[in-house]
C-alpha positions in Angstrom: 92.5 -105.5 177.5 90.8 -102.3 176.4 88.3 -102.3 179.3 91.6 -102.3 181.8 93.7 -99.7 179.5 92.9 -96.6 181.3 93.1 -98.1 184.7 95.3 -97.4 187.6 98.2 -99.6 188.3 99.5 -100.5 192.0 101.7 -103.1 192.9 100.9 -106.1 195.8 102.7 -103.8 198.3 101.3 -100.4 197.1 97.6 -102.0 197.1 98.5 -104.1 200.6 99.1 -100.2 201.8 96.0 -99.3 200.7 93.9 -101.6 202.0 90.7 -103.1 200.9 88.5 -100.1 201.8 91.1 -98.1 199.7 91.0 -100.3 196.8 87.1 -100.4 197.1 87.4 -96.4 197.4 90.0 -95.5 194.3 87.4 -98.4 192.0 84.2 -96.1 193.5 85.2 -93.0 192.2 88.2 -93.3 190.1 87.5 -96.6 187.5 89.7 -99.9 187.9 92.5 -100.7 189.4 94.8 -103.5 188.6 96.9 -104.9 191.0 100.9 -106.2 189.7 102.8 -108.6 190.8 106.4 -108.7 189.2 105.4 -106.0 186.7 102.2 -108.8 185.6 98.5 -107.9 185.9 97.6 -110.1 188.7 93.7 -109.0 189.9 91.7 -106.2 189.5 89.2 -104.3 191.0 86.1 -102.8 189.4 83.3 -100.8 190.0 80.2 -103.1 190.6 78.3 -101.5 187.4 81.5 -102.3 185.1 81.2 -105.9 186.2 77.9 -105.9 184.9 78.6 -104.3 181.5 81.0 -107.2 181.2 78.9 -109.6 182.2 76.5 -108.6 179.9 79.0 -108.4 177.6 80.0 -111.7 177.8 76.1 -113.1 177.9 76.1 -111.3 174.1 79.1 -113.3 172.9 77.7 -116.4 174.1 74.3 -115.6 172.1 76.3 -114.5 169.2 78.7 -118.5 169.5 75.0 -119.9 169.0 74.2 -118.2 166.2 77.1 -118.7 164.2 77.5 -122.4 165.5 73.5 -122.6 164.2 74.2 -120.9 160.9 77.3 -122.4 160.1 75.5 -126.3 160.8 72.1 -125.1 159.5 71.1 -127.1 156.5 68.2 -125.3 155.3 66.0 -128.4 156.0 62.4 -127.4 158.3 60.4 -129.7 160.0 56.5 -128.6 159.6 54.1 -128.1 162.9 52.3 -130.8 161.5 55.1 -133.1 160.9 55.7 -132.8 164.7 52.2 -133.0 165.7 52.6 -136.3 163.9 55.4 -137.7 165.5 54.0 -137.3 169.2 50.5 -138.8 167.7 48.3 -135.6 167.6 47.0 -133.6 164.9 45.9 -129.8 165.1 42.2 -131.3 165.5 43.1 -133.1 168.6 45.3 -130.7 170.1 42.4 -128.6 169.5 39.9 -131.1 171.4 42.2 -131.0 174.1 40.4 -128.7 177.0 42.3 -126.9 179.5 41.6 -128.9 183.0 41.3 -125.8 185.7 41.0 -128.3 188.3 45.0 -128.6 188.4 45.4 -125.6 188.7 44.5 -125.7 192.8 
């Protein structure tokens, strides 16, 4: 847990002493804290812009999973525009014919 390596440690009882407003306080100004229950990491508290750098963190990985997943299973096989045009019965000259109808619009 690199993120959590350098943050402060309190036990259930210390934090209960503390308090919420406390906890909030010592995450404010002084990075995470993570709470211990039996000498195990139980919850922590963060700063509200660390949650987001993990968040965003976490967003990446799940973009990174796709494009591995969609590497690993591509097979190098493309389906033209065309091709696609085809298969929902238009061609680029009918799309083309198509007019935009403003009077959806309102």
């Amino acid at each position: 847990m690199t993120a959590m390596r350098d943050a402060r440690e309190l036990t259930v009882t210390e934090a209960t002493k503390r308090g919420v407003a406390g906890l909030v306080a010592d995450a404010e100004h002084g990075g995470p804290v993570v709470v211990t229950r039996h000498s195990r990491p139980v919850a922590a508290v963060v700063p509200v812009s660390r949650l987001a750098e993990i968040d965003e963190a976490a967003a990446d990985l799940r973009d990174l999973a796709l494009v591995l997943a969609r590497s690993a299973a591509d097979s190098g096989r493309r389906t033209s525009f065309d091709d696609v045009l085809a298969a929902f019965g238009h061609t680029r000259e009918s799309l083309a014919a198509v007019e935009d109808d403003d009077s959806l619009d309102g």
